[in-house]
C-alpha positions as CSV (number, residue, x, y, z in Angstrom):
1,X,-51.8,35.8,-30.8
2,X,-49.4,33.8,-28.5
3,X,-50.2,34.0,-24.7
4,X,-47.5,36.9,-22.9
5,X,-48.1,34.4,-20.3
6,X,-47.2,31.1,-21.7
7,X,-44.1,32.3,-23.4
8,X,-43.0,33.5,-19.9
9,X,-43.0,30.8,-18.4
10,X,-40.1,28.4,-19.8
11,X,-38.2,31.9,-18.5
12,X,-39.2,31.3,-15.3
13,X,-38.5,27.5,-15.0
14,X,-34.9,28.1,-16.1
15,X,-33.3,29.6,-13.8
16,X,-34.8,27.2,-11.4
17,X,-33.2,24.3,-13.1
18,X,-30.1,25.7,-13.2
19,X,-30.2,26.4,-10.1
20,X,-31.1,23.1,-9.2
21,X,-28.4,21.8,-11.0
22,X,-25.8,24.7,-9.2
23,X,-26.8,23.3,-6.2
24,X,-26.3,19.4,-6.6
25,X,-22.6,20.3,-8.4
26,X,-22.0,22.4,-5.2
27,X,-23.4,19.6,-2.9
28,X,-21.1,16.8,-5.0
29,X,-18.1,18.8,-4.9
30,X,-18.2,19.6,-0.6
31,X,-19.0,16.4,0.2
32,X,-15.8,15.3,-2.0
33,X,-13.6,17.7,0.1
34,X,-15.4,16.8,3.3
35,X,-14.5,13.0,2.2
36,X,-10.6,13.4,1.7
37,X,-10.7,15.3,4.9
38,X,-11.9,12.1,6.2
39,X,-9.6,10.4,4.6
40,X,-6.6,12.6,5.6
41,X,-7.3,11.9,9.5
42,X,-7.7,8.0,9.0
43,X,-4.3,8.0,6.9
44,X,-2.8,10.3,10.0
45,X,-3.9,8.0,12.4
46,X,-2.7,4.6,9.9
47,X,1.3,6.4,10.0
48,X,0.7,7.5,13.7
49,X,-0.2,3.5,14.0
50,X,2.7,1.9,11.9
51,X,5.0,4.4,13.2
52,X,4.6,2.9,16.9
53,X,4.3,-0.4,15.6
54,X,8.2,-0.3,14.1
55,X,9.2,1.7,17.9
56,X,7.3,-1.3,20.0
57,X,9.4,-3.8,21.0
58,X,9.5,-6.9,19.0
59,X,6.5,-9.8,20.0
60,X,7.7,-13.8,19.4
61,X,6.1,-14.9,16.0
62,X,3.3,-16.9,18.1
63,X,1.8,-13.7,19.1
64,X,1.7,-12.3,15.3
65,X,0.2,-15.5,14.3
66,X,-2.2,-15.4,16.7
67,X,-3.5,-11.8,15.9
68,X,-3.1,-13.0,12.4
69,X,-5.5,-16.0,13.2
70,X,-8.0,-13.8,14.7
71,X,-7.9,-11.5,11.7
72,X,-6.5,-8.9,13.1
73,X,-4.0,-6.5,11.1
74,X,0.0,-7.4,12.1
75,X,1.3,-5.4,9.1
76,X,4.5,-4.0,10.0
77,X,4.7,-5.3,13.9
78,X,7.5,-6.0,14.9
79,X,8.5,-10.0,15.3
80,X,10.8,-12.0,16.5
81,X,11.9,-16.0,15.2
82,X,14.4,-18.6,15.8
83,X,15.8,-21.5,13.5
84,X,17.8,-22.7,10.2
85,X,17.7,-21.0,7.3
86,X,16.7,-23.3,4.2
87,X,19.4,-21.8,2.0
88,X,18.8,-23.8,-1.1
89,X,15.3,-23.3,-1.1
90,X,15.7,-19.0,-1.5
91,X,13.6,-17.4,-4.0
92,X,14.0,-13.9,-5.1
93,X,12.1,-11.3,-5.8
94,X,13.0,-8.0,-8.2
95,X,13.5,-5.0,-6.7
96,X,15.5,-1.6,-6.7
97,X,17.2,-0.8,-3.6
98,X,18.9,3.1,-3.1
99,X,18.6,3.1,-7.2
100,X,20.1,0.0,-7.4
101,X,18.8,-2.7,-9.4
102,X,18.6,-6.5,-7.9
103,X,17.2,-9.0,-5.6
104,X,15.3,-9.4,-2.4
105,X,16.3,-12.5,-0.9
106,X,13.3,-14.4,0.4
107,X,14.5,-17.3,2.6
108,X,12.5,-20.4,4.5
109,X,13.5,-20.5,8.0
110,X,12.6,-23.7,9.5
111,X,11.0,-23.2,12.4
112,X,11.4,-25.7,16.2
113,X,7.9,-27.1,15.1
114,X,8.8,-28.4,11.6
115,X,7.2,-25.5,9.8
116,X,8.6,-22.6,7.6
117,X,8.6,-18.8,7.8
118,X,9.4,-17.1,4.6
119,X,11.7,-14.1,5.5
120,X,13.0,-11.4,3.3
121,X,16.3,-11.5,4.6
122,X,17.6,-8.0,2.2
123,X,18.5,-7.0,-0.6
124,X,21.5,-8.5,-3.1
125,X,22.7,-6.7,-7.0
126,X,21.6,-8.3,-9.7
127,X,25.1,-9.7,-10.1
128,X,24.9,-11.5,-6.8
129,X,21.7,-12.8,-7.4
130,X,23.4,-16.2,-7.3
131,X,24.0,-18.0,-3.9
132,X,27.3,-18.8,-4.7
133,X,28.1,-15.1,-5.0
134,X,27.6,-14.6,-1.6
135,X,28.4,-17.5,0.0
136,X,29.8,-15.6,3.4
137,X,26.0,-14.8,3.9
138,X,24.5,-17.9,3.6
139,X,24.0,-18.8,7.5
140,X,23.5,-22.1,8.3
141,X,23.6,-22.5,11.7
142,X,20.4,-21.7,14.1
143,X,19.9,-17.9,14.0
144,X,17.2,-15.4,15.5
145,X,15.6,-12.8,13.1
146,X,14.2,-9.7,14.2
147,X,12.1,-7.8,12.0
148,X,8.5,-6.5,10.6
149,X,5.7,-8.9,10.0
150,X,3.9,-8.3,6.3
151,X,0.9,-9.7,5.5
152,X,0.2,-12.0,2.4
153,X,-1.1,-10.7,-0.4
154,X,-4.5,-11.7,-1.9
155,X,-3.6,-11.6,-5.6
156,X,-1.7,-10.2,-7.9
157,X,-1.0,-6.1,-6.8
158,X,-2.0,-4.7,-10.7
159,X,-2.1,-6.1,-14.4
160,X,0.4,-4.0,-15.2
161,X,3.0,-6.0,-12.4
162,X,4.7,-9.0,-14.5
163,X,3.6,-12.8,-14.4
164,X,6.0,-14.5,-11.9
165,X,9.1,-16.3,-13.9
166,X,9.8,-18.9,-11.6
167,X,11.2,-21.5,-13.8
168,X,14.3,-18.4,-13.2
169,X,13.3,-18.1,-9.8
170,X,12.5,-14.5,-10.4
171,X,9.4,-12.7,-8.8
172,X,7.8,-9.8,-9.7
173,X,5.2,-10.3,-6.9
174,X,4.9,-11.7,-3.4
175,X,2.8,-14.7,-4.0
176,X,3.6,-16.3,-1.0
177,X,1.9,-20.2,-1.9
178,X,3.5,-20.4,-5.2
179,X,7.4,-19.2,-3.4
180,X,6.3,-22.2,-1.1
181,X,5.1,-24.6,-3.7
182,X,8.2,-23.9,-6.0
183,X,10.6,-25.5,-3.6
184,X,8.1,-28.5,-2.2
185,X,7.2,-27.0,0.9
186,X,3.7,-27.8,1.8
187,X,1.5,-25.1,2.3
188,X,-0.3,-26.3,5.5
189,X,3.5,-26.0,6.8
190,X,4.1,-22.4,5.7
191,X,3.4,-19.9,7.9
192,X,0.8,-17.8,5.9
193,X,3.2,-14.0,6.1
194,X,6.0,-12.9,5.9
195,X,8.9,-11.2,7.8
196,X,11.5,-8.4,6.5
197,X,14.4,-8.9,8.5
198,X,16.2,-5.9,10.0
199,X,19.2,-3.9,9.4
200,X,21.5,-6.3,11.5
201,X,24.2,-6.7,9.2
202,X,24.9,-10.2,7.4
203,X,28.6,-11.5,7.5
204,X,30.1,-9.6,4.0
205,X,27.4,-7.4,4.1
206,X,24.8,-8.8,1.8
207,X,21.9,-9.5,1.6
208,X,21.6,-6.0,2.8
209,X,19.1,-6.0,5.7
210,X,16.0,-3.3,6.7
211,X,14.5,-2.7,3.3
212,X,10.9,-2.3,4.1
213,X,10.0,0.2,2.4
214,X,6.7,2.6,3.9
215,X,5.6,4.3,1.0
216,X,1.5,5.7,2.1
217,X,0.7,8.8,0.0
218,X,-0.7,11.6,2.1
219,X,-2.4,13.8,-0.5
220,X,-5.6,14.1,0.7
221,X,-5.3,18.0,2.2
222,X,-4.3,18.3,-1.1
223,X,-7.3,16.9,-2.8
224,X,-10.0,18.4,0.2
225,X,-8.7,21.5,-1.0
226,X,-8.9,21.1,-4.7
227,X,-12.2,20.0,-4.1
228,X,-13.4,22.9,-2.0
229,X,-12.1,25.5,-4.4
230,X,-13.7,23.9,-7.0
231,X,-17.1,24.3,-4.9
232,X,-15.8,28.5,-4.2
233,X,-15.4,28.8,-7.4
234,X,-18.3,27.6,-9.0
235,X,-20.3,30.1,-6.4
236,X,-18.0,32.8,-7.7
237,X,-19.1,32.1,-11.1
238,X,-22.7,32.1,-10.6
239,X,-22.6,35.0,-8.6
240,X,-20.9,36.6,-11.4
241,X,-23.2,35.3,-14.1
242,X,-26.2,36.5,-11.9
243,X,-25.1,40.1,-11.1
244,X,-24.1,40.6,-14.9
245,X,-27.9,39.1,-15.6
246,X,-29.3,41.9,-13.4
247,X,-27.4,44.2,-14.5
248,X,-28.5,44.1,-18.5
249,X,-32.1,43.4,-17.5
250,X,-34.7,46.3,-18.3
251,X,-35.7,48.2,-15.9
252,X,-39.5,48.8,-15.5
């Protein structure tokens, strides 16, 4: 005859191991939501951060160079430079502007010391991608651009961005050495960011100045929340399951 007591047993392991596991799903799902609450105050305090950055006044370029030197973050600070723009040597880079399709302009501007700064100067239409479509824009003489600093990016953004065509001097990515290299500028010459100029206008109007764009999603209230009602609502369930449990056990 089988033991009363051995067959018991496996009964009373179970709901230890499922409570076990109850309590390691609860664990994983709080410390998701207390994560993304994490997250949401250091994405507060990154918008709080650019915000003053774009309100400060503007820093000559030898300061953002500096700070960039040291390794320290000058996206978006505001920057001031003086000297020529290299207008043959544009390149341009595809983009949609107010649901318009075209062109950032990205032009050398060659610097008091010899070297070049790489500045997004706006946006143009695709039909006046062409210099000579805008030839009321093309400044030649010495000018001062004021604007934001942006950093250089480390590689391609995503697999799913296009390989740059630059053979048609088209860009689907800021790859700030190869810009450089396509129109012989040496790279020890370049400074290593870029600047988006401002909204001052450009004689005829284009290319059409202050396009930055600040795009940060802030979702993660959104996602703390989620989380934590997954973790209520697993206890709700549980509780449930247990009560009904009771309630259809035998009483002795």
């Amino acid at each position: 005859m089988t033991d009363s007591r051995s067959a018991a047993a496996p009964r009373r392991r179970l709901p230890v191991a499922t409570g076990l596991l109850v309590l390691i799903a609860l664990a994983i799902l709080i410390s998701l939501g207390t994560w993304q609450l994490q997250r949401l105050h250091w994405k507060q305090g990154l918008l709080a951060d650019i915000a003053a950055r774009q309100l400060a006044a503007p820093v000559p370029l030898a300061d953002i160079e500096a700070m960039a030197a040291a390794g320290g973050d000058i996206e978006y600070r505001k920057v001031t430079a003086t000297g020529r723009y290299v207008n043959n040597k544009e390149r341009h880079f595809f983009a949609t502007w107010r649901g318009q399709t075209g062109f950032y302009v990205y032009t050398p501007l060659e610097l008091g010391d010899g070297r070049f700064l790489f500045v997004n100067r706006g946006f143009v239409p695709y039909e006046n991608k062409e210099p000579e479509m805008r030839m009321q824009g093309q400044l030649t003489d010495q000018q001062t651009v004021t604007g934001l600093a942006r950093a250089k990016l480390a590689g391609k953004p995503s697999r799913l961005v296009p390989d740059n065509d630059v053979a048609k001097n088209v860009f689907y990515w800021k790859d700030l050495d190869v810009m450089a290299e396509s129109v012989g500028l040496i790279k020890a010459r370049v400074v290593p960011f870029f600047v988006d100029a401002d909204s001052t206008p450009n004689p005829a109007g284009l290319p059409i100045g202050g396009v930055t764009q600040i795009d940060l999603p802030n979702d993660h209230l959104q996602y703390a929340l989620t989380w934590y009602a997954l973790a209520a609502v697993l206890v709700v369930v549980v509780a449930i399951s247990w009560f009904r449990k009771e309630a259809r056990a035998p009483r002795q």
